[in-house]
C-alpha positions, 0 to 999 in steps of 0.5 A: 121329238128331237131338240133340234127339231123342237127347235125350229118348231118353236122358233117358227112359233115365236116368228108367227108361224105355226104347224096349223098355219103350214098344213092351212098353207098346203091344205089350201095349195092342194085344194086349189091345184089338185081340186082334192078333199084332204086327208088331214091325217096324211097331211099331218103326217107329211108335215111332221116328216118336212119339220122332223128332218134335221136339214129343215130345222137347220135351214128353219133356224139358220134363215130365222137367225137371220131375220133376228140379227137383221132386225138387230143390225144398226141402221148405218149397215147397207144391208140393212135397208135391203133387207128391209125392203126384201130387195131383187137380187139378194137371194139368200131366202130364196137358196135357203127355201130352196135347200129345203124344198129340194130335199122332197121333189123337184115338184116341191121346188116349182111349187115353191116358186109359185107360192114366192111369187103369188104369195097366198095367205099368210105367206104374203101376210108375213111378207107385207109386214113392216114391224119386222124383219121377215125376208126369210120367214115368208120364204122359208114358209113357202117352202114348208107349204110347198115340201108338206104338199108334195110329199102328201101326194106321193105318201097319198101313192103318187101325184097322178095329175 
């Protein structure tokens, strides 16, 4: 594994967010929109090339910064209290998430919007957190989930739904 990669797996990690908790995420979204058993062993390998794209730990490390410098941002800053509340209208998570969910299918994408909006498992429990900043993990979740699930399918030979 590369270091960059390693990286932002790590990072995702010490964020609370784990390579079970993605294929959770996807396993979960797939089952409940394609009624399908899953392939664990495809699935493991469509997470693995979502995480193993330099451009995703990228966007992984970048978004994750972020959260970290905006737990660190003094209490005077106006941003501060946006990002604390996840505020309508700043959008940065949402382009970054979407930088990553576009590198896989449009598919990818609309389901990633779906996942922000409905906030399932863990995505909502990470949004609905007030001991940290975490405006672009649930996102940057979202769109793991959304990415591993869509290529599943076309590594699976195509979504035929």
């Amino acid at each position: 594994m590369k270091d960059l990669q390693e990286s932002g797996i790590t990072k995702l990690s010490q964020r609370g967010v784990s390579i079970n908790d993605i294929a959770e995420g996807a396993r979960t979204f797939l089952v409940e929109k394609y009624h399908d058993a899953v392939d664990e062993t495809l699935l493991n390998t469509a997470i693995s090339r979502v995480l193993h794209k330099d451009e995703v730990a990228d966007i992984i490390l970048t978004a994750l910064y972020l959260d970290e410098q905006a737990e660190n941002m003094p209490d005077t800053q106006p941003l501060k209290a946006r990002l604390q509340r996840d505020a309508n209208g700043h959008n940065v998570d949402e382009i970054l998430a979407i930088a990553i969910t576009q590198q896989f299918s449009a598919a990818a994408t609309v389901h990633y919007g779906l996942l922000d909006d409905l906030k399932p498992g863990l995505i909502g429990i990470i949004n609905d957190k007030t001991d940290s900043i975490n405006v672009y993990l649930d996102d940057i979740l979202a769109a793991l989930i959304a990415s591993s699930a869509m290529l599943y399918l076309e590594l699976l030979g195509g979504n035929t739904y």
